[in-house]
TIRO-2110 file (N, C-alpha, C; in Angstrom, 1 decimal):
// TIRO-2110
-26.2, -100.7, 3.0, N, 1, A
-27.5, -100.3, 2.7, CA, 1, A
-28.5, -101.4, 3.0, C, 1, A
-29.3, -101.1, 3.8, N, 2, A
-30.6, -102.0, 3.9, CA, 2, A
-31.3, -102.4, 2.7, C, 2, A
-31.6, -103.5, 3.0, N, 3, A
-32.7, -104.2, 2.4, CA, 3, A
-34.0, -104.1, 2.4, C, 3, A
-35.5, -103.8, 1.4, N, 4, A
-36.4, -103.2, 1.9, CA, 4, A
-37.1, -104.4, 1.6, C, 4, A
-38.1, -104.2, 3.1, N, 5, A
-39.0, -105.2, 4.0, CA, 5, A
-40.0, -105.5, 2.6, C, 5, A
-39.5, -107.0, 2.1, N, 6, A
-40.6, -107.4, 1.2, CA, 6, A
-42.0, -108.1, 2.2, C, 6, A
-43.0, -107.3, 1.8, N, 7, A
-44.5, -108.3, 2.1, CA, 7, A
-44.9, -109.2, 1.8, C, 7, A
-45.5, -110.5, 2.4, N, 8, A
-46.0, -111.3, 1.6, CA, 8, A
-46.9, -111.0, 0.6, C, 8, A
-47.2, -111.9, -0.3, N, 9, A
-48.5, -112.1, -1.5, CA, 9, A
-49.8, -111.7, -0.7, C, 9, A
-50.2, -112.6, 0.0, N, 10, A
-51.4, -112.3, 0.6, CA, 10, A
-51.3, -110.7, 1.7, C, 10, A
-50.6, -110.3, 2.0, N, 11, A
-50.5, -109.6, 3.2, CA, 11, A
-51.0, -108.0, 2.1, C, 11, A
-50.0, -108.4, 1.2, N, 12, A
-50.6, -107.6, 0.1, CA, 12, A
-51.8, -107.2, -1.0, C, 12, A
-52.1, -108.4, -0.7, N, 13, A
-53.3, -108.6, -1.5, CA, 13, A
-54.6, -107.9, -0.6, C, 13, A
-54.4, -108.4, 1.0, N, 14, A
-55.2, -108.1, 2.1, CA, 14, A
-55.3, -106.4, 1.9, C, 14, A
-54.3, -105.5, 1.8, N, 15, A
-54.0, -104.4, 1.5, CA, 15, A
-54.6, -103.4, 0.1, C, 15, A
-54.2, -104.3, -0.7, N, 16, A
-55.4, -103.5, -1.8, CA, 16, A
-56.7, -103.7, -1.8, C, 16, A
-57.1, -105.4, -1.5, N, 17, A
-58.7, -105.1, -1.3, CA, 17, A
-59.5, -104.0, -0.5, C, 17, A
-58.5, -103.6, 1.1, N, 18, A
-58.8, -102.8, 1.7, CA, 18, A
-58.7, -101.4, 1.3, C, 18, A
-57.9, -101.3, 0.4, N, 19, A
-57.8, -99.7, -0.1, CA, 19, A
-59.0, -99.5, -1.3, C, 19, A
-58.9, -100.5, -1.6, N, 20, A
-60.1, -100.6, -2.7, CA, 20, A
-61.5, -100.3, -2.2, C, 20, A
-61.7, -100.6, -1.5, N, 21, A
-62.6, -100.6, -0.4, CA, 21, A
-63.0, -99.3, 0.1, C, 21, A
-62.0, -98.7, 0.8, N, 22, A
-62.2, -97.8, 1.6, CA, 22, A
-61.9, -96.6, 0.8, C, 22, A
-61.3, -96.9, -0.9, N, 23, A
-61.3, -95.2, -1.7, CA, 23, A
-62.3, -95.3, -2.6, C, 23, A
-63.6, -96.3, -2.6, N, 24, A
-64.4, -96.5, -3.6, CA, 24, A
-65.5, -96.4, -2.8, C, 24, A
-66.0, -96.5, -1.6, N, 25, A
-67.0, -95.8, -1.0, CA, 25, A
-67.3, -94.6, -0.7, C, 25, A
-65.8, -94.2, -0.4, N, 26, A
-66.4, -92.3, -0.6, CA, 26, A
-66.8, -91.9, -1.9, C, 26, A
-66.3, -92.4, -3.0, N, 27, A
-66.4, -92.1, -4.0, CA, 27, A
-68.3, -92.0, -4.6, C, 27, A
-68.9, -93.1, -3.8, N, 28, A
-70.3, -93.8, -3.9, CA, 28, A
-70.9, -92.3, -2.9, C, 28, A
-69.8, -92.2, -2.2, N, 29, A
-71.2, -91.3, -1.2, CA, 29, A
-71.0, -89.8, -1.3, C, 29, A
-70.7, -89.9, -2.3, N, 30, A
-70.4, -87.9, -3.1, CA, 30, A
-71.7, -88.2, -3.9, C, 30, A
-72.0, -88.8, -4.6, N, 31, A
-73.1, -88.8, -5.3, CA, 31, A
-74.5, -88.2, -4.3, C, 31, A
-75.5, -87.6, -4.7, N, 32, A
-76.4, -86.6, -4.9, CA, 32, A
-77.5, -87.9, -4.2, C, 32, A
-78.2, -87.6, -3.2, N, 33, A
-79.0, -89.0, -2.8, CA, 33, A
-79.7, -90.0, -3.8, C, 33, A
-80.0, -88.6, -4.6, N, 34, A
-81.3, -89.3, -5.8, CA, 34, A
-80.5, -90.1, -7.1, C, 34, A
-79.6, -89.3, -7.1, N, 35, A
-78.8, -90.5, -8.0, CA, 35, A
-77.7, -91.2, -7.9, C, 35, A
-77.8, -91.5, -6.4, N, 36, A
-76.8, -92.5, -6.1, CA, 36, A
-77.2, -94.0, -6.2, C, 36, A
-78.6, -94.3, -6.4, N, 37, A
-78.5, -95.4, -6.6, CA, 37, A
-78.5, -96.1, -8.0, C, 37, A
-78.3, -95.1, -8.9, N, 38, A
-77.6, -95.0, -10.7, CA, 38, A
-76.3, -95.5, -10.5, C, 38, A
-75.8, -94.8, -9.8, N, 39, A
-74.3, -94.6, -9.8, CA, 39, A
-73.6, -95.9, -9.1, C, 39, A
-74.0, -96.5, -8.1, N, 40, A
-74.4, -97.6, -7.5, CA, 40, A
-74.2, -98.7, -8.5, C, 40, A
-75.4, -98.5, -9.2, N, 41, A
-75.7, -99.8, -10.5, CA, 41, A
-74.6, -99.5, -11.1, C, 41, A
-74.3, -98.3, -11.7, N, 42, A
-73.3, -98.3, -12.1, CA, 42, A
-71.9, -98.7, -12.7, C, 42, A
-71.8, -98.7, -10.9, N, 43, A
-70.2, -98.7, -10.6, CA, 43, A
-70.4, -100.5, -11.1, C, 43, A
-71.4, -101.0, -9.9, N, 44, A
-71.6, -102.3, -10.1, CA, 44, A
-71.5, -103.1, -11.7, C, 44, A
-72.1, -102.5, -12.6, N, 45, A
-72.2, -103.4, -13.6, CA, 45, A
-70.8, -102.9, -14.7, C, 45, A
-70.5, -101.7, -14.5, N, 46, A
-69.4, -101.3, -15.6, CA, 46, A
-68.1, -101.3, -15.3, C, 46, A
-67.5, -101.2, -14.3, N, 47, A
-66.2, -102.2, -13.9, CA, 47, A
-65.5, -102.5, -12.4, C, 47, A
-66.8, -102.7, -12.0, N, 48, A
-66.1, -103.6, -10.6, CA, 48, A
-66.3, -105.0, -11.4, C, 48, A
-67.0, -105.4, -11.9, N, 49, A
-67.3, -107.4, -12.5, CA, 49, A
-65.6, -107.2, -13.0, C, 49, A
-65.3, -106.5, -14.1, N, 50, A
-63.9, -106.4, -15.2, CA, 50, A
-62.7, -106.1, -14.1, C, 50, A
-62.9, -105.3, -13.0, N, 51, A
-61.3, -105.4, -11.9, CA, 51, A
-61.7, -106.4, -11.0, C, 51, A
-62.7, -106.9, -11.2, N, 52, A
-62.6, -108.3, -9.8, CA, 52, A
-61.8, -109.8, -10.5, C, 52, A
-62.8, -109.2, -12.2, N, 53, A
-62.1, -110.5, -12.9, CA, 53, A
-60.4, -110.3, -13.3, C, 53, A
-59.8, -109.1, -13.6, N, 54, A
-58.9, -108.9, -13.6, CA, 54, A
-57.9, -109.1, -12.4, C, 54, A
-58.4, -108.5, -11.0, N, 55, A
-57.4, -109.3, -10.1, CA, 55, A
-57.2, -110.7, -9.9, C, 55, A
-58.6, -111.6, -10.2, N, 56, A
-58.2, -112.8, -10.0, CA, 56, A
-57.6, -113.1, -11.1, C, 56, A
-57.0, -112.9, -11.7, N, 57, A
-56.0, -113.6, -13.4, CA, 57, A
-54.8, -113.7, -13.1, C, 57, A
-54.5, -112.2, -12.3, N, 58, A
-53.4, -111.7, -12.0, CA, 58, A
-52.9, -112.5, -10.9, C, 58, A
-53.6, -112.5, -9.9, N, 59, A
-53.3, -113.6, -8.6, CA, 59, A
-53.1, -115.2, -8.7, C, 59, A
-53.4, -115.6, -9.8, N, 60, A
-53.2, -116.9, -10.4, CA, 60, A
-52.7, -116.9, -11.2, C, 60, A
-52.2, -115.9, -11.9, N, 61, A
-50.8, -116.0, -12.7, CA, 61, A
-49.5, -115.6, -11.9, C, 61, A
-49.8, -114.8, -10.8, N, 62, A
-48.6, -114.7, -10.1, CA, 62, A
-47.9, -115.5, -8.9, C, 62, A
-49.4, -116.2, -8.6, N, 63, A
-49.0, -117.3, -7.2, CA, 63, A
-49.1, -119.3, -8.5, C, 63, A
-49.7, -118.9, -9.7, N, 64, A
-49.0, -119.9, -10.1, CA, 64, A
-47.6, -120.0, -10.8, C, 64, A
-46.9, -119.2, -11.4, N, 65, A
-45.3, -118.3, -11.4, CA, 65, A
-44.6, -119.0, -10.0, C, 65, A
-45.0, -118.3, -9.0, N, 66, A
-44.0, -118.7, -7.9, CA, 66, A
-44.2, -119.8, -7.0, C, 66, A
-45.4, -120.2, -7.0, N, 67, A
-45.3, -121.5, -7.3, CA, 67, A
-45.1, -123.0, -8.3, C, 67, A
-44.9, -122.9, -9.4, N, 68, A
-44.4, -123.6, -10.2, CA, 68, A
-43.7, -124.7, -10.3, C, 68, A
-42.5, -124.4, -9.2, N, 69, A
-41.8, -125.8, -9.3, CA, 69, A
-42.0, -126.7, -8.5, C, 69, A
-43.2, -126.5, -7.6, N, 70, A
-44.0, -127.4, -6.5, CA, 70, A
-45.5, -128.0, -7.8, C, 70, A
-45.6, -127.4, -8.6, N, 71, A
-46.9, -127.8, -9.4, CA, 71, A
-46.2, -128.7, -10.7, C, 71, A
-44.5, -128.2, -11.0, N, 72, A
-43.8, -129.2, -12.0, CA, 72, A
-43.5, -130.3, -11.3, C, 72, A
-43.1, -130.1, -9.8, N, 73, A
-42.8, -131.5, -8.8, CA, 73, A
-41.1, -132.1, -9.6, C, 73, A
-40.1, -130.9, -9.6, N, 74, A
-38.8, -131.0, -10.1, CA, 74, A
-37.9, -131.7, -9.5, C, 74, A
-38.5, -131.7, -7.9, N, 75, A
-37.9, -132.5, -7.0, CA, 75, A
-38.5, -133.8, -6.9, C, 75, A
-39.4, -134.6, -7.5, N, 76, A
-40.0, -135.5, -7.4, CA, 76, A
-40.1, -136.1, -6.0, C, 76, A
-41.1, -134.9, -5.5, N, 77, A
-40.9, -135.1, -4.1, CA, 77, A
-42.8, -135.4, -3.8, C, 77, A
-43.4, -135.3, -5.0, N, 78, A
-45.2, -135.4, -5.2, CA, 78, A
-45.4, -134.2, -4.6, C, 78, A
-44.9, -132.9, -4.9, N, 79, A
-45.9, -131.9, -4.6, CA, 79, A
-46.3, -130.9, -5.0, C, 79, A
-46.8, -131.7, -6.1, N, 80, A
-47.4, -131.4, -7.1, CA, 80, A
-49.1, -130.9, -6.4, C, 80, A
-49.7, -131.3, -5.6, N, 81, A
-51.2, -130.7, -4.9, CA, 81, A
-50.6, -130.1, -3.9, C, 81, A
-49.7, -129.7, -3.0, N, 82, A
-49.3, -128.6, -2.1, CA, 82, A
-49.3, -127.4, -3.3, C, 82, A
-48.3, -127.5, -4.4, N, 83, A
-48.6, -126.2, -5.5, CA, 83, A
-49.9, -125.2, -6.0, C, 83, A
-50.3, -127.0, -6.2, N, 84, A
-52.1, -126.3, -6.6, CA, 84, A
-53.0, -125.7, -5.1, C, 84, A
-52.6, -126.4, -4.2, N, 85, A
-53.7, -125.8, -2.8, CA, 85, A
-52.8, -124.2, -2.7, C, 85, A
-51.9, -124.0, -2.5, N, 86, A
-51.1, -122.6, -2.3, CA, 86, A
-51.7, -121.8, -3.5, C, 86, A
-52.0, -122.1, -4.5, N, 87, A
-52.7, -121.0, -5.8, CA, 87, A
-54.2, -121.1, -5.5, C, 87, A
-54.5, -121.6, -5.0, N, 88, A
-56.2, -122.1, -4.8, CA, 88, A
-56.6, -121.2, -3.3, C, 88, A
-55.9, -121.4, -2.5, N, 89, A
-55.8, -120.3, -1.3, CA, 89, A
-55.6, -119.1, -1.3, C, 89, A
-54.6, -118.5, -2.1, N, 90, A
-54.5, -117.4, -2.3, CA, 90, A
-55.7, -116.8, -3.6, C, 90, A
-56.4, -117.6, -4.2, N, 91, A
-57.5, -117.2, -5.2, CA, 91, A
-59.1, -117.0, -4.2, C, 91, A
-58.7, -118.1, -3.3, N, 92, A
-60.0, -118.1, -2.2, CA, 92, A
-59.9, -116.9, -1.3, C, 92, A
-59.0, -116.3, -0.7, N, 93, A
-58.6, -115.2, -0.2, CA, 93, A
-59.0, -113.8, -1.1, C, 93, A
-58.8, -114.4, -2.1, N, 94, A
-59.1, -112.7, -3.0, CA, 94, A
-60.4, -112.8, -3.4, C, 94, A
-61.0, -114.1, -3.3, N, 95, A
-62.8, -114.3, -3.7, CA, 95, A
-63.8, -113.6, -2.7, C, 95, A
-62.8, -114.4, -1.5, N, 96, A
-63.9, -113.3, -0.5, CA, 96, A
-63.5, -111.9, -0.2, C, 96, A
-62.6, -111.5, -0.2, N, 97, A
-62.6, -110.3, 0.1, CA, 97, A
-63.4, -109.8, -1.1, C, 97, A
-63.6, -109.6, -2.4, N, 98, A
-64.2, -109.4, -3.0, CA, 98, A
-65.8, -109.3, -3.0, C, 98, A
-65.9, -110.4, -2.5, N, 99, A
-67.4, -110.7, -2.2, CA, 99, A
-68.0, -110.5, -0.8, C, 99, A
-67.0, -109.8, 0.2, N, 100, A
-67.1, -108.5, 1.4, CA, 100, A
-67.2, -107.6, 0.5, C, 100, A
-66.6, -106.8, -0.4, N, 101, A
-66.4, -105.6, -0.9, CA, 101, A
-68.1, -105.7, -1.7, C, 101, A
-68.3, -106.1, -2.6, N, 102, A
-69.6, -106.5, -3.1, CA, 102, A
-70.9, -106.7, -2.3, C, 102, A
-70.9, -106.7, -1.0, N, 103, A
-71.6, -107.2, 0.0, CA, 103, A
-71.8, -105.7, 0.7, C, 103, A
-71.1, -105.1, 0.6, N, 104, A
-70.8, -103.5, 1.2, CA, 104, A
-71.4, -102.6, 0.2, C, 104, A
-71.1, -102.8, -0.8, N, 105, A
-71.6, -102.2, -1.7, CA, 105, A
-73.3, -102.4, -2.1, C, 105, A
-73.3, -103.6, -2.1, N, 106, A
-75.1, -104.0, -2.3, CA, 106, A
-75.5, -103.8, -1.2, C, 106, A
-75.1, -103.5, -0.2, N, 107, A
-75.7, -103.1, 1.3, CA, 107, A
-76.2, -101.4, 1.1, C, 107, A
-75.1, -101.1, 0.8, N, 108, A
-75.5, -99.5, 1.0, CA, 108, A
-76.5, -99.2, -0.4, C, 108, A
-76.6, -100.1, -1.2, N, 109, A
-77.1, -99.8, -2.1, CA, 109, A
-79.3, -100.5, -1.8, C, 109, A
-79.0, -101.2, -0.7, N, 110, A
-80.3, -101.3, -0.3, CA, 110, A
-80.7, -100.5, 1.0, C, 110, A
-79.7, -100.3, 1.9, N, 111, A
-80.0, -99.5, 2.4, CA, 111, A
-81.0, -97.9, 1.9, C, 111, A
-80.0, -97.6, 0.7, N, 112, A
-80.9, -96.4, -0.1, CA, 112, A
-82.4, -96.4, -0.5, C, 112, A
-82.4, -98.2, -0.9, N, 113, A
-84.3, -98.2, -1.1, CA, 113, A
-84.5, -97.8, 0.1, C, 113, A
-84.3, -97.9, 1.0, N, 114, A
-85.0, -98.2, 2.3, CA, 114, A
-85.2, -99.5, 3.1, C, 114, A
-84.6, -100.7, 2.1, N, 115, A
-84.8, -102.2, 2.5, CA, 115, A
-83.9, -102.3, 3.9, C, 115, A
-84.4, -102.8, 4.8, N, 116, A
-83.8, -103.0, 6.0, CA, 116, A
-83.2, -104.8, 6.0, C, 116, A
-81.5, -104.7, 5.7, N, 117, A
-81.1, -106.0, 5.6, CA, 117, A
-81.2, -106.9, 7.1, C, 117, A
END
């Protein structure tokens, strides 16, 4: 019996941002012209801030987990800041995608004034 093809952390992470993405804008553009930019504020202030803050907890509790015995330095080998840059990278990776996704969002959301970015 095979073995099933584990993904990386990040390859995965790359993966939900994008699905995040791409099933939360149709969802913005079913709304009614006149009150899409309600819905907009919305979305924005009542839980995209609480699932952005929620993924990043998760991502630092999970890439600090498997990383761990490079941040305990068990092997007294000092790599101890290789551990911390590997959780700091994969937190930097999920910031910006984030802050693409938030960028997309406040775009179409000025587009609707009519503001030309």
């Amino acid at each position: 019996m095979k073995k099933p093809i584990q993904q990386p952390i990040n390859s995965r992470l790359k993966k939900i941002i994008f699905l995040l993405a791409f099933y939360t804008f149709p969802l913005i553009v079913q709304a009614e012209e006149v009150n899409l930019r309600a819905k907009l504020n919305d979305i924005l202030k009542n839980w995209m801030l609480p699932l952005f803050v929620f993924i990043l907890v998760i991502v630092f509790l999970v890439k600090f987990a498997q990383n761990f015995s490079l941040i305990a330095d068990k092997n007294n080998d000092g790599s101890t800041m290789e551990g911390f840059k590997n959780v700091g990278m994969a937190l930097a990776y999920v910031l910006v995608g984030e802050v693409v996704l938030t960028a997309i969002v406040v775009g179409a959301n000025a587009m609707i004034d009519g503001i030309n970015l």
